[in-house]
ROBAFI-685399 format. One record per residue: residue number from 1; residue in one letter; z, y, x of N, C-alpha, C in turn. Coordinates in nm, 2 decimals. Example, Ala and Ser with C-alpha at 12.3 -4.5 7.8 and 13.67 -1.06 7.14 Angstrom:
residues 2
MIGU resi resn   n.zz   n.yy   n.xx  ca.zz  ca.yy  ca.xx   c.zz   c.yy   c.xx
MIGU    1    a   0.78  -0.57   1.32   0.78  -0.45   1.23   0.78  -0.33   1.32
MIGU    2    s   0.71  -0.22   1.28   0.71  -0.11   1.37   0.79   0.00   1.29
***
This chain:
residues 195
MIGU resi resn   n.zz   n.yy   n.xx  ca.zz  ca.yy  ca.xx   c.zz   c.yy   c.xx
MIGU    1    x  -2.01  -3.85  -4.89  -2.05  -3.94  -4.79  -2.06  -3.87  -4.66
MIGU    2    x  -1.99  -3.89  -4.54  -2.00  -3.81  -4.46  -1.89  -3.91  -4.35
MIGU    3    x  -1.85  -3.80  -4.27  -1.77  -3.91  -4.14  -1.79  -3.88  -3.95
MIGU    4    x  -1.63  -3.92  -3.76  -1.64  -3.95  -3.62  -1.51  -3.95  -3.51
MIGU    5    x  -1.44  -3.91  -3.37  -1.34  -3.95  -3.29  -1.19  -3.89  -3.25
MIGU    6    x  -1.06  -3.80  -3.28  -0.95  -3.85  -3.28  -0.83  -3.76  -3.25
MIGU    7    x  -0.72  -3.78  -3.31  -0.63  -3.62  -3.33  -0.50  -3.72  -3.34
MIGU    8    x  -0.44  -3.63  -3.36  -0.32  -3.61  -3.41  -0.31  -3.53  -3.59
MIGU    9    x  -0.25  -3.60  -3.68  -0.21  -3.56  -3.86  -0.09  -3.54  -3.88
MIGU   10    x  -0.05  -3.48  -3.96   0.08  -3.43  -3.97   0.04  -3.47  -4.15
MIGU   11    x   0.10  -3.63  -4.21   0.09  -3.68  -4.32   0.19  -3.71  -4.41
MIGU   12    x   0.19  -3.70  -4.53   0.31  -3.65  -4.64   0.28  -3.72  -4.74
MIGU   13    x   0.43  -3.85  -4.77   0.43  -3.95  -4.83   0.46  -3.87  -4.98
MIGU   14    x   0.39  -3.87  -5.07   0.40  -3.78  -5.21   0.47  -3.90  -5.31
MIGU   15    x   0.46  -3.98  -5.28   0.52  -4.05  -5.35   0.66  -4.06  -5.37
MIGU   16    x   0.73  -4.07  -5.26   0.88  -4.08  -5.18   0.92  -3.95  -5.19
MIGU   17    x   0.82  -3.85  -5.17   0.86  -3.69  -5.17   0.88  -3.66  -5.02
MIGU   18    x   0.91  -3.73  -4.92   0.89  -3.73  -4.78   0.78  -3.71  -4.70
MIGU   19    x   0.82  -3.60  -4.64   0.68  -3.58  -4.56   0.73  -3.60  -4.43
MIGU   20    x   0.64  -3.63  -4.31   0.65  -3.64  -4.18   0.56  -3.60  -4.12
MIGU   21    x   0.57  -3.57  -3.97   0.45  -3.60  -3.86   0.43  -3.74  -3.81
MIGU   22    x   0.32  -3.79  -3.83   0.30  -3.92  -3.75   0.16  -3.87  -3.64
MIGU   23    x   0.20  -3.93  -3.53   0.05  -3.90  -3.42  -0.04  -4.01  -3.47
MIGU   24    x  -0.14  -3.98  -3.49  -0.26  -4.07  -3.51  -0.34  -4.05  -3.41
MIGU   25    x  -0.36  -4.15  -3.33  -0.44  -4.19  -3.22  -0.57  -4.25  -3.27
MIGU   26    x  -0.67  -4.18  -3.31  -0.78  -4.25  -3.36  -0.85  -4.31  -3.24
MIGU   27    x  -0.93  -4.43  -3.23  -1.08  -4.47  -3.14  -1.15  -4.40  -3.13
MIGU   28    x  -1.21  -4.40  -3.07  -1.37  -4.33  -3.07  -1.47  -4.42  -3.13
MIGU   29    x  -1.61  -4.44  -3.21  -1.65  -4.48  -3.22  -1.78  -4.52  -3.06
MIGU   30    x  -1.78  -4.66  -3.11  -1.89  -4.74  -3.00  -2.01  -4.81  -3.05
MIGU   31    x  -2.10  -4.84  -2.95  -2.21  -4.87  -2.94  -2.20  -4.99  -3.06
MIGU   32    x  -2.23  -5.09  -3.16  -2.24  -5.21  -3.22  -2.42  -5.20  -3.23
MIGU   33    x  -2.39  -5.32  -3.19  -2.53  -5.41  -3.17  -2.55  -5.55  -3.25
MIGU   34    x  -2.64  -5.55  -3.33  -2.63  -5.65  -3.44  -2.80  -5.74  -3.42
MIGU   35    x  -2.83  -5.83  -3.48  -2.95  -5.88  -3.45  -3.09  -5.83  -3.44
MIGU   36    x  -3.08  -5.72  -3.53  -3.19  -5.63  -3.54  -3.20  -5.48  -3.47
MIGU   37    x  -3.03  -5.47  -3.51  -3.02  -5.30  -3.51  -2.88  -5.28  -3.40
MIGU   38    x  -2.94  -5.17  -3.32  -2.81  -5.09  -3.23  -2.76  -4.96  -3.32
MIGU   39    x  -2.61  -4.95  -3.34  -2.60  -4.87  -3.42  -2.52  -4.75  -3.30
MIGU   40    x  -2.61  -4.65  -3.25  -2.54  -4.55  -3.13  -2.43  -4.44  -3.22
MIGU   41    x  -2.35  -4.40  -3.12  -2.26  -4.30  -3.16  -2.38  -4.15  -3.20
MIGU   42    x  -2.32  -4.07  -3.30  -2.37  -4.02  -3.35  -2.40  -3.87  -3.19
MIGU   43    x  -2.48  -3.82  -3.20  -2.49  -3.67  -3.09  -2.62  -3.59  -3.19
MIGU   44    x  -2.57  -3.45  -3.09  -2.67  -3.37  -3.11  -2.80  -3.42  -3.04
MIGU   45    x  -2.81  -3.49  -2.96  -2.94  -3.52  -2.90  -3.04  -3.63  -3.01
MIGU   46    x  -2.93  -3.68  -3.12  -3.01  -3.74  -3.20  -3.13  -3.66  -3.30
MIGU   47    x  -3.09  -3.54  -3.32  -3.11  -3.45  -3.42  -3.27  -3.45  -3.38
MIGU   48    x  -3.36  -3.45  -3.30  -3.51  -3.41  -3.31  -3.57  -3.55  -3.36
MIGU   49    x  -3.47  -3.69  -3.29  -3.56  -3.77  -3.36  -3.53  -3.85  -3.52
MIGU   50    x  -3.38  -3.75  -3.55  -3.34  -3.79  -3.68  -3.45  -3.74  -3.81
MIGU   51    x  -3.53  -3.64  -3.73  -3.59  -3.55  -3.84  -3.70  -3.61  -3.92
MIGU   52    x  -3.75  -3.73  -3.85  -3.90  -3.79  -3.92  -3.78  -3.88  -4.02
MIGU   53    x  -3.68  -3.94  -3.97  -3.64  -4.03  -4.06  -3.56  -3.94  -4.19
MIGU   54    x  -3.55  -3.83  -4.20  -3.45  -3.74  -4.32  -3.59  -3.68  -4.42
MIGU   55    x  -3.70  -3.70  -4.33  -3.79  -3.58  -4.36  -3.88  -3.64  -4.52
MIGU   56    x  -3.85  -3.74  -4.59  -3.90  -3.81  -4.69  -3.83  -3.72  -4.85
MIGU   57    x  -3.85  -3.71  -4.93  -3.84  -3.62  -5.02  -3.73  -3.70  -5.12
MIGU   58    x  -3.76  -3.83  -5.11  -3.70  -3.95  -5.19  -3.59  -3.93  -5.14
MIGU   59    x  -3.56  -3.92  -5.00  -3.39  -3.98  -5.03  -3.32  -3.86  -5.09
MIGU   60    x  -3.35  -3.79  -5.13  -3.22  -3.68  -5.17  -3.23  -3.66  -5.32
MIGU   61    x  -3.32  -3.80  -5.41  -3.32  -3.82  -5.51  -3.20  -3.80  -5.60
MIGU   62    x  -3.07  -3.92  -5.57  -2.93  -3.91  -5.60  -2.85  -3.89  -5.50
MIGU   63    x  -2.88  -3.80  -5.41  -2.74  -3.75  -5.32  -2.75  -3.59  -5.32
MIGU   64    x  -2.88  -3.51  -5.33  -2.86  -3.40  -5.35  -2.92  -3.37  -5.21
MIGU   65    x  -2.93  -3.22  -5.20  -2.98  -3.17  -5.11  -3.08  -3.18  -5.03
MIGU   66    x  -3.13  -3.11  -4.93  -3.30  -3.15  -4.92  -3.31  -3.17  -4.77
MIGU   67    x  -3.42  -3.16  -4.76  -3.51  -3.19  -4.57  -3.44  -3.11  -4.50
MIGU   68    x  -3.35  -3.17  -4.39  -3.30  -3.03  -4.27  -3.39  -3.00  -4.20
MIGU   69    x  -3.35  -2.88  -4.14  -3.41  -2.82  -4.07  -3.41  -2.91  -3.91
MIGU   70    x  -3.46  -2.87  -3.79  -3.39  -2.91  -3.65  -3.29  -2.85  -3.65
MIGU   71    x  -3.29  -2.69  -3.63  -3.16  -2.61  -3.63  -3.01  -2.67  -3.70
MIGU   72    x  -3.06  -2.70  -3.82  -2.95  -2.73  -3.92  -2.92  -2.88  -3.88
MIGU   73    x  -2.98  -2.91  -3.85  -2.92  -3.10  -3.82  -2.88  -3.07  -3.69
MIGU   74    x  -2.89  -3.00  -3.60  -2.84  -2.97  -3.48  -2.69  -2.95  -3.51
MIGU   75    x  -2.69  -2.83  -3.59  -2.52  -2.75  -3.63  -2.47  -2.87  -3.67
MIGU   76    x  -2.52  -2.94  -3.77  -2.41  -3.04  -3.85  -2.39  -3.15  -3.73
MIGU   77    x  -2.48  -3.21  -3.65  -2.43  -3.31  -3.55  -2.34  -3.25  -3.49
MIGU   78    x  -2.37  -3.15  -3.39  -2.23  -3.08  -3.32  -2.13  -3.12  -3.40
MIGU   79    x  -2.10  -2.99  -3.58  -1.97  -3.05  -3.62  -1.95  -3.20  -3.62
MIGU   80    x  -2.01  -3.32  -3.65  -2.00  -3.43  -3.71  -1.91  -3.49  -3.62
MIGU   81    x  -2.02  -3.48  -3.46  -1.99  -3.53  -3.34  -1.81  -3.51  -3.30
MIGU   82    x  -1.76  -3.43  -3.34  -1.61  -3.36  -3.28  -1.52  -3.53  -3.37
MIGU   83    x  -1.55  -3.58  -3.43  -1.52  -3.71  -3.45  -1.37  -3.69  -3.54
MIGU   84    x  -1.30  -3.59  -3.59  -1.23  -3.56  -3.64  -1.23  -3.48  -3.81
MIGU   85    x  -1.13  -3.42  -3.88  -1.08  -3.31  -3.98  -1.03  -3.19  -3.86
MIGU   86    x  -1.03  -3.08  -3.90  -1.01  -3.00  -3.85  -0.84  -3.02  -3.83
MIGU   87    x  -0.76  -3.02  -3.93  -0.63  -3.04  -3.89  -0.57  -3.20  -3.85
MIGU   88    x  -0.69  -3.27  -3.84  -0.65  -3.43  -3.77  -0.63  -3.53  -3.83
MIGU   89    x  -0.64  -3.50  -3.97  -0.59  -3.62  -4.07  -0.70  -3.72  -4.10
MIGU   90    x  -0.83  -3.66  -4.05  -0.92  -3.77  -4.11  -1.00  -3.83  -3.99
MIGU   91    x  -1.04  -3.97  -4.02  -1.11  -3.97  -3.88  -1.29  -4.00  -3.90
MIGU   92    x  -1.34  -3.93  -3.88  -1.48  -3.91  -3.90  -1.57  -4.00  -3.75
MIGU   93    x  -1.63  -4.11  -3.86  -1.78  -4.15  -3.77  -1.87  -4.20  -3.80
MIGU   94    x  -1.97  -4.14  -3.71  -2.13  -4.19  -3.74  -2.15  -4.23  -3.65
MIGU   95    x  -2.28  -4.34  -3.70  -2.36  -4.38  -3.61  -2.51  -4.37  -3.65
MIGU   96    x  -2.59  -4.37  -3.55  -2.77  -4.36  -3.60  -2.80  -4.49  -3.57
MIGU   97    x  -2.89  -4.56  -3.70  -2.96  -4.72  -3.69  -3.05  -4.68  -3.62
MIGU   98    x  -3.04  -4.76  -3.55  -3.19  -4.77  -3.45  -3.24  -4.90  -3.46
MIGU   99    x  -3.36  -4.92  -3.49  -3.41  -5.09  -3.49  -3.46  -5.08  -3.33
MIGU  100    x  -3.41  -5.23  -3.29  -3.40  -5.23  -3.13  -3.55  -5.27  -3.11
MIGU  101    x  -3.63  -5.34  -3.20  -3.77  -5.36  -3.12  -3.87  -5.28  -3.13
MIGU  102    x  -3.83  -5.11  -3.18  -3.91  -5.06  -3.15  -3.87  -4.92  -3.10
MIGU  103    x  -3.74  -4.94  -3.08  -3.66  -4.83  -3.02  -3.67  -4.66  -3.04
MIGU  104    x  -3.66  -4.67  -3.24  -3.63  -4.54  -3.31  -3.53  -4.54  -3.39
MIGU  105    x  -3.49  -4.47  -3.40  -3.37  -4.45  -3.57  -3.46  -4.48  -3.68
MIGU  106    x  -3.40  -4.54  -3.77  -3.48  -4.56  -3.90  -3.34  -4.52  -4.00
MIGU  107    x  -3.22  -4.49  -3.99  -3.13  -4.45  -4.07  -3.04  -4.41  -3.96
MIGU  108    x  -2.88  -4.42  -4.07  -2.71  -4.36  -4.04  -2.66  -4.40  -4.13
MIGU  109    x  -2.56  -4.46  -4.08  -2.43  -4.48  -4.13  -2.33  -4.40  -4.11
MIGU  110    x  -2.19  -4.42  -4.17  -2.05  -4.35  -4.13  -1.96  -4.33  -4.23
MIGU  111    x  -1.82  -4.30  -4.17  -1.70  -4.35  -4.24  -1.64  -4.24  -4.20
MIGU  112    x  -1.54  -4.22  -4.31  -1.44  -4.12  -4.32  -1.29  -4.20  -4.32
MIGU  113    x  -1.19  -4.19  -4.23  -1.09  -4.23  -4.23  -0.99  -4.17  -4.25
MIGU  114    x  -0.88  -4.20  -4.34  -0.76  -4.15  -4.35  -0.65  -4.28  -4.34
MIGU  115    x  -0.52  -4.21  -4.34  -0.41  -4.27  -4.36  -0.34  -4.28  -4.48
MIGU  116    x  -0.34  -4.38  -4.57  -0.32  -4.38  -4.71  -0.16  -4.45  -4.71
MIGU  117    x  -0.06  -4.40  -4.62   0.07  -4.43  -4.63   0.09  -4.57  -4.57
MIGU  118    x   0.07  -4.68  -4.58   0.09  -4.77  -4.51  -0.03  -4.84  -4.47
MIGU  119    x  -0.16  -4.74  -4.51  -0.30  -4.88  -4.46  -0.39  -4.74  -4.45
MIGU  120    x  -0.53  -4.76  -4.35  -0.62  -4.69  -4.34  -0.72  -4.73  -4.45
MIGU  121    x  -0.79  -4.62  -4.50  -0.90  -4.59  -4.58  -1.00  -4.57  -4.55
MIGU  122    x  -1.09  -4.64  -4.56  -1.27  -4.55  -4.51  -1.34  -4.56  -4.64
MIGU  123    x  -1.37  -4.43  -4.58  -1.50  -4.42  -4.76  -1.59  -4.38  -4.64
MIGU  124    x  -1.69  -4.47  -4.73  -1.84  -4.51  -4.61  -1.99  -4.45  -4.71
MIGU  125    x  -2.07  -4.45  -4.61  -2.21  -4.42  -4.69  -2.27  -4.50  -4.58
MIGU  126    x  -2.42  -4.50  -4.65  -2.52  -4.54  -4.55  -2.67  -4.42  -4.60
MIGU  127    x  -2.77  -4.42  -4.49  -2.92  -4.38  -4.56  -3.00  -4.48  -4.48
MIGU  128    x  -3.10  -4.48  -4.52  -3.25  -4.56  -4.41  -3.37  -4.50  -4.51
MIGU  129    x  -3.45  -4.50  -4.38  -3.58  -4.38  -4.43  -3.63  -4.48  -4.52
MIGU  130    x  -3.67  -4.41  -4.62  -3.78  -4.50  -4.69  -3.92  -4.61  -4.65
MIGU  131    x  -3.93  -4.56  -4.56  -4.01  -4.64  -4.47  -3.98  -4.82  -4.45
MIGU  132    x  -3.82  -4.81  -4.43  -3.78  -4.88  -4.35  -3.67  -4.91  -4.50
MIGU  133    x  -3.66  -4.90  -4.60  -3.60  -4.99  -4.69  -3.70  -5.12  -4.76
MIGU  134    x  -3.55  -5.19  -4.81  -3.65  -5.31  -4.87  -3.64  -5.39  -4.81
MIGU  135    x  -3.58  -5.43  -4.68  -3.55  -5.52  -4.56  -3.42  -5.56  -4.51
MIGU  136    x  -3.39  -5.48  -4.58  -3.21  -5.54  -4.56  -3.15  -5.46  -4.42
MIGU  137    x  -3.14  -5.35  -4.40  -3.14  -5.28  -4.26  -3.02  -5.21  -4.30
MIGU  138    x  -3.02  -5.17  -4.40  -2.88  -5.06  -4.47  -2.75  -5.19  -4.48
MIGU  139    x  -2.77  -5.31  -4.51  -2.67  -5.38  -4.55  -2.60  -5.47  -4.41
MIGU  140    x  -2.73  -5.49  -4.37  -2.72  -5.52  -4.19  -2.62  -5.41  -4.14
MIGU  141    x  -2.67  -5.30  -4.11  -2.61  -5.18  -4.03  -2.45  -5.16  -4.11
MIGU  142    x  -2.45  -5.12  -4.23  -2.34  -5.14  -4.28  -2.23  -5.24  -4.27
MIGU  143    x  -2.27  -5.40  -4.30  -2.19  -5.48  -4.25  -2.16  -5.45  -4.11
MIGU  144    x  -2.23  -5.42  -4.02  -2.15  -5.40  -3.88  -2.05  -5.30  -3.88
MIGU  145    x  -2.11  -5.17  -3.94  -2.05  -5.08  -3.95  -1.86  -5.13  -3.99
MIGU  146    x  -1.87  -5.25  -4.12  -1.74  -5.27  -4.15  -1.68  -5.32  -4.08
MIGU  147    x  -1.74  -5.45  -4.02  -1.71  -5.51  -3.94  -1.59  -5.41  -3.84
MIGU  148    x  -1.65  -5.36  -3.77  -1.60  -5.24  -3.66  -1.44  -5.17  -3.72
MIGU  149    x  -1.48  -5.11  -3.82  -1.37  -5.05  -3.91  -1.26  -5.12  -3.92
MIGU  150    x  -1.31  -5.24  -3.95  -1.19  -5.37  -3.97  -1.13  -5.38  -3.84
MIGU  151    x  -1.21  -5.41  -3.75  -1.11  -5.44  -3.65  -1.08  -5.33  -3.56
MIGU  152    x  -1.04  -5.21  -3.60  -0.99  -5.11  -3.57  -0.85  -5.06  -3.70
MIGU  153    x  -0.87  -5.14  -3.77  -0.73  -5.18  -3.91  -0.74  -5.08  -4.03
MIGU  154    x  -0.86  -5.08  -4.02  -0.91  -5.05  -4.17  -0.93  -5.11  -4.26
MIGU  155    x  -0.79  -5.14  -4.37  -0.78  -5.22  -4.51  -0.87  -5.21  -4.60
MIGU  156    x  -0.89  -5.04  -4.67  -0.93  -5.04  -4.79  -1.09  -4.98  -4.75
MIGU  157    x  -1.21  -5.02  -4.83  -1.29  -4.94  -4.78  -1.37  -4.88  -4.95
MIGU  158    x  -1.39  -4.77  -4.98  -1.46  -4.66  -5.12  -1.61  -4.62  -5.10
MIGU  159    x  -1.68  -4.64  -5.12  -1.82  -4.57  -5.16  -1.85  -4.49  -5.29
MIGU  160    x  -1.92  -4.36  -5.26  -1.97  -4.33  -5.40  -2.14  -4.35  -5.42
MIGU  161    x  -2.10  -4.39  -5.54  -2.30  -4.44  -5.54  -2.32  -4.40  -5.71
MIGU  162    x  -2.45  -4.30  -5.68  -2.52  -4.23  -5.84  -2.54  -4.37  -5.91
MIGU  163    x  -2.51  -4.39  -6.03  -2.53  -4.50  -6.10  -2.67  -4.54  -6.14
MIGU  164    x  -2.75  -4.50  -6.11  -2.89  -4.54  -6.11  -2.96  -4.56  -5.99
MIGU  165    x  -2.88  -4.54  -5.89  -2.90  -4.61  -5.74  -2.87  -4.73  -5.71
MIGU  166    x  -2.98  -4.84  -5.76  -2.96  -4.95  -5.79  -2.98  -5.01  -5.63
MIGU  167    x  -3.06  -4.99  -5.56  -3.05  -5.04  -5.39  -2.93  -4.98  -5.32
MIGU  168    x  -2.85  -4.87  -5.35  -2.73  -4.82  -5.29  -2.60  -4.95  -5.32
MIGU  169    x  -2.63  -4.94  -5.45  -2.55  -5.04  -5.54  -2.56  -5.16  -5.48
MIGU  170    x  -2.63  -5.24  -5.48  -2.66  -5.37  -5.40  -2.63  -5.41  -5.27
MIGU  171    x  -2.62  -5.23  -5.14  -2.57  -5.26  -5.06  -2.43  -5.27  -5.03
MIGU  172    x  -2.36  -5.17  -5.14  -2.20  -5.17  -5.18  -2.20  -5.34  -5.22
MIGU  173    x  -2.23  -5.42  -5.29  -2.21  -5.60  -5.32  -2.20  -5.60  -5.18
MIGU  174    x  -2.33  -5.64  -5.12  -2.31  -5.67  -5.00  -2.20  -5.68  -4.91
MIGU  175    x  -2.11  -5.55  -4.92  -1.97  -5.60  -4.85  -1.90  -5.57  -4.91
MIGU  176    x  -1.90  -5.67  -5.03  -1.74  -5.68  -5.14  -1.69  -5.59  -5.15
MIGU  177    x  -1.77  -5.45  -5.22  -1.71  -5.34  -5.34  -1.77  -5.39  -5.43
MIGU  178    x  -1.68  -5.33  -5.55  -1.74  -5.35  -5.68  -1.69  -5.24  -5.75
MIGU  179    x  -1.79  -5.17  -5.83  -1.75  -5.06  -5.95  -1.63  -5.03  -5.97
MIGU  180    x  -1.62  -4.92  -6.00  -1.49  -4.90  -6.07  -1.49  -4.79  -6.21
MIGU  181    x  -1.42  -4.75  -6.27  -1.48  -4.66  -6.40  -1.39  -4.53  -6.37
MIGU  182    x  -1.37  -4.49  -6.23  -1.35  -4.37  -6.16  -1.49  -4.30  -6.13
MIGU  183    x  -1.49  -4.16  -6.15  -1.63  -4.09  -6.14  -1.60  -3.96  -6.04
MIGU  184    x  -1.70  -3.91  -5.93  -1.61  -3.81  -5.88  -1.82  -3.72  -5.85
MIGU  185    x  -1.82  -3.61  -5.92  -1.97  -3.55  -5.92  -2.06  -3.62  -5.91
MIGU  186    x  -2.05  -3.69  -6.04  -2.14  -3.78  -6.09  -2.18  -3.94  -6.05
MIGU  187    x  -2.10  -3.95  -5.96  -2.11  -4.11  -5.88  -2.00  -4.14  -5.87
MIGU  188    x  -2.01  -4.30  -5.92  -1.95  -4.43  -5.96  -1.85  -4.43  -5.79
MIGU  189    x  -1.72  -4.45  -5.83  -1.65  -4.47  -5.71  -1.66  -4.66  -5.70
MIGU  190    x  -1.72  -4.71  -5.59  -1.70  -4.86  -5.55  -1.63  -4.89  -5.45
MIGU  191    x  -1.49  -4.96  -5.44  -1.41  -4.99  -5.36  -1.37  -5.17  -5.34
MIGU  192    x  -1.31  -5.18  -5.22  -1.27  -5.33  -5.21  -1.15  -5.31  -5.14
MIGU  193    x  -1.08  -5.41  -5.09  -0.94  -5.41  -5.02  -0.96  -5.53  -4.92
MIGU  194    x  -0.90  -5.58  -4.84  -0.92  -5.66  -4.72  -0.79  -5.73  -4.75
MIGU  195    x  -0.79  -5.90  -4.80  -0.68  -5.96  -4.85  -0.53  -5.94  -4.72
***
C-alpha cells in the first residue's frame, strides 16, 4: 500500500512480445474536498502533524511495521512527495484526511498507478487513526480518493487487505472490490473494474 505526481515510462507489451516507449504525462494530485473531509496533497510539512495520528500501536496490527519516527516520516514524505517510480512507470499519490471542522489530519490515503497496456491501474490503501475510526471517514476519504482516479482514467482499481481486517474489508465493499483467492504476503488481493 503506498503511492504521488509525473514522468515519462518506457512500457513493454509482454503479451504481444513488443515493447515500446510511450510518454506518460501523469496529473499531479489536487486538493478534493468532500463533506466532512479535505483530502491535501501529501508534503513534508505534513510529517510533525502526521505523527499523533500514526503514533497508536493498533494500526500496525495487519500491515506490519511500527510508530515512525519525525525524522523517518520526514525522509519517506520527501520520497513519497516526488509523485512518481524512479524510472516513471508508476504514478504515486497521497493525500492526508483532514476533518475540516476541526482542522487536523485524522488519516491518508493513496494510490499507485500504472499502465496495464490499454487501461490504468491503481492499487489504493487507506489508514485513519484509531481515534477517528468507526465513522465512516476511511470510506468517505476513499470514495473521493476514487472518485478523483476515475476521472483522471483510471479503470481498474486492487487493494490488499489481511484477511482478518474486517473494517479494511468493509471499506474495500464500499467502493465495489470484492475478494479474490489471489494472496500476495499474506493479504487477500480485492479488486474491481469500472464497466
Amino acid at each position: 500500500m503506498n503511492r504521488k505526481s509525473f514522468a515519462f515510462g518506457t512500457l513493454c507489451r509482454r503479451a504481444s512480445g513488443l515493447c515500446h516507449s510511450q510518454r506518460m504525462d501523469w496529473p499531479a494530485s489536487t486538493p478534493i474536498i468532500t463533506a466532512r473531509l479535505l483530502l491535501e496533497s501529501l508534503s513534508v510539512e505534513h510529517a510533525p502533524s502526521m505523527i499523533e495520528v500514526l503514533a497508536d500501536p493498533s494500526l500496525y496490527e495487519y500491515t506490519g511495521g511500527e510508530i515512525p519516527s519525525l525524522e523517518l516520516l520526514e525522509k519517506r514524505y520527501a520520497a513519497q512527495a516526488v509523485g512518481r517510480s524512479d524510472d516513471g512507470s508508476q504514478w504515486s499519490l497521497n493525500w492526508v484526511v483532514m476533518k475540516r471542522d476541526i482542522g487536523r489530519p485524522v488519516g491518508y490515503v493513496q494510490a499507485t498507478v500504472e499502465d496495464a497496456g490499454s487501461r490504468l491501474v491503481a492499487d489504493i490503501a487507506w489508514v485513519v487513526s484509531p481515534k477517528w475510526q468507526g465513522q465512516g471517514i476511511a470510506s468517505e476519504a476513499t470514495r473521493a480518493m476514487v472518485a478523483w482516479l476515475r476521472s483522471n482514467g483510471v479503470h481498474s482499481l486492487t487493494a490488499h487487505i489481511h484477511p482478518n481486517h474486517q473494517a479494511s474489508m468493509k471499506v474495500a465493499q464500499n467502493q465495489a472490490l470484492h475478494a479474490t483467492s489471489s494472496k500476495k504476503d499474506g493479504e487477500t488481493r480485492w479488486e474491481s473494474q469500472q464497466p
